[in-house]
N, C-alpha and C positions, 0 to 999 in steps of 0.2 A: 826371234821371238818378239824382240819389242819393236822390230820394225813392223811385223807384223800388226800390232796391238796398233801404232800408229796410222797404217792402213786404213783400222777399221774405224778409230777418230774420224781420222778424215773422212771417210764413207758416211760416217753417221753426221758428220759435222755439216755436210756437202745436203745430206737428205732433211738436216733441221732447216737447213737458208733456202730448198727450193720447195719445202713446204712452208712456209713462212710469206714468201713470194706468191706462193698461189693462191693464199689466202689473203693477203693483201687485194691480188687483180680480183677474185672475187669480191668484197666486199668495195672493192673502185667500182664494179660491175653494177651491183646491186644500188650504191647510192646513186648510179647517175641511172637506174631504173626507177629510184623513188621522185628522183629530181625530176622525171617525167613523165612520171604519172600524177604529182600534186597538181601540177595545173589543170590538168583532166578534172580533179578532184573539184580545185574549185570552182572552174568553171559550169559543174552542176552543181555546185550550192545554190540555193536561191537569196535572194537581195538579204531578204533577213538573216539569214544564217550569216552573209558573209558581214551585216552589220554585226551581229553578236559577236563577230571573231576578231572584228575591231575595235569594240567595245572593250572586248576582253584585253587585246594588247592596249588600248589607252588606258586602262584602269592598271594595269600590270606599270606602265610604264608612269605612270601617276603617282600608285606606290610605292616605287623605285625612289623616285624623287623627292619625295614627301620624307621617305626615311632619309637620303643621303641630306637634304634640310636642314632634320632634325638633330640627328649625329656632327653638324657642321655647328648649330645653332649650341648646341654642348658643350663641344670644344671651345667657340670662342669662350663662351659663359666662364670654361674652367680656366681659359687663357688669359681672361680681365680677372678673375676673382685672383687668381697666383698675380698677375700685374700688380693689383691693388694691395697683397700681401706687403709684397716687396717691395714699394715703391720707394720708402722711405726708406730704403738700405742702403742707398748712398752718400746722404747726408746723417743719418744714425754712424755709418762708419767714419767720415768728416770728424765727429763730435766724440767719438771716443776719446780722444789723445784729450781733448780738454777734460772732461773726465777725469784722468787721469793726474793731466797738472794740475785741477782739485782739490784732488787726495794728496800728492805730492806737497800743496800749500798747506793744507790744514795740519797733516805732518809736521812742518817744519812750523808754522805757526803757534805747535804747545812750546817749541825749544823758545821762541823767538823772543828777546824783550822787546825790539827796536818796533814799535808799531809804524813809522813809516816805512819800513823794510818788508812787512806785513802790505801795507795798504801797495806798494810798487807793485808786490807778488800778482797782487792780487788784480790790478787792474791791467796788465800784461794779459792775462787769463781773460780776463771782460774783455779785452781786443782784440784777443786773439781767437774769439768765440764768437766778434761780430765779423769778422772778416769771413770765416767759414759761411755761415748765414749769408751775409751780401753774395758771395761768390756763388750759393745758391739761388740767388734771387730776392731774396728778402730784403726790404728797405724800411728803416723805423720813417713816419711819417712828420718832415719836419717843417719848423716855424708854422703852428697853430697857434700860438700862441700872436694874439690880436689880428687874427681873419677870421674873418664872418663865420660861422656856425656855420657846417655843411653836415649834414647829416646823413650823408651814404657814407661820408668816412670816419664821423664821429658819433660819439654816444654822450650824450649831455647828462652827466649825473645831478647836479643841481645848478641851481643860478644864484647868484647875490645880487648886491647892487654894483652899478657901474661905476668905477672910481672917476669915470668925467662921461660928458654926454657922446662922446665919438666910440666908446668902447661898447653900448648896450649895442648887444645882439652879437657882439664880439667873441670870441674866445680866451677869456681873461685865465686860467690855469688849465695845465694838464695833470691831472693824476696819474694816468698809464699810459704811456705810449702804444699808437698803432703803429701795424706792419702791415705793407702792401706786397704782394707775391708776385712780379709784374704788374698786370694793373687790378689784379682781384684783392681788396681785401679781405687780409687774414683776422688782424683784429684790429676792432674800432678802438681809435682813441678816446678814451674817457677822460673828458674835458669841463671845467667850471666856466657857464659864461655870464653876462655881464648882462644884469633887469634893467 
């Protein structure tokens, strides 16, 4: 019995694959009947016709492009705008730990009487928060104090008079220190100079 039943598997297994096969050679049949008849076809087109059908593939193949452009031109946009999010997440995390030994100072500064044990804390922390910065690039802008006025890297808050005739036009104080980012500055130095 069940050999039998297996027989008939096969029989019927045997009838699905060479109808399958015949229908494949048909439809090989059939496309290379169409593949020989389109040129027939175009070949009675007339000029215009066959320009309209090229018309049509250049506008097809125009709109193709113009989308994948478009969808490129997005991506990037979304790729600089997430860029620009983040940028500063490397030197934001640099600057945590100082943060921290901050908090850690102002802590121990209620217990503290000894104020130079205070001011030590504390200028540890100021160095150890310019080195972070330098190591990103940042440089405070130094010795302005007695060169000329240059005004791409500085910002002249007000002037006095010159304490002798060599110093007008000079840079006779700094209020704020600038910082240079490589060679872009970040912020002008705000400087007093000399009438």
């Amino acid at each position: 019995m069940a050999e039998k039943e297996n027989l008939e598997k096969d029989e019927m297994t045997k009838t699905q694959e060479t109808s399958e096969e015949q229908i494949e050679e048909t439809q090989d049949v059939k496309a290379q009947e169409n593949a020989e008849s389109q040129p027939e076809v175009k070949e009675d087109l007339s000029q215009e016709e066959k320009l309209k059908i090229e018309l049509a593939e250049l506008k097809d193949k125009h709109l193709r492009l113009y989308s994948e452009f478009e969808n490129y031109r997005r991506r990037t946009s979304k790729e600089r705008l997430d860029l620009i999010k983040t940028a500063s997440e490397d030197v934001l995390k640099d600057i945590i730990p100082v943060v921290d030994d901050f908090e850690r100072a102002i802590k121990a500064s209620e217990k503290e009487e000894a104020v130079e044990t205070v001011k030590e804390g504390n200028l540890l922390i100021y160095n150890k928060l310019l080195k972070i910065l330098e190591s990103k690039g940042l440089k405070p802008m130094e010795d302005v104090v007695g060169n000329a006025f240059d005004a791409d890297q500085q910002e002249a808050i007000t002037q006095i008079p010159a304490p002798s005739e060599e110093m007008k036009g000079k840079v006779i104080d700094v209020i704020e220190k600038g910082y240079t980012l490589g060679d872009k500055v970040v912020r002008y130095a705000k400087v007093v100079i000399g009438s």
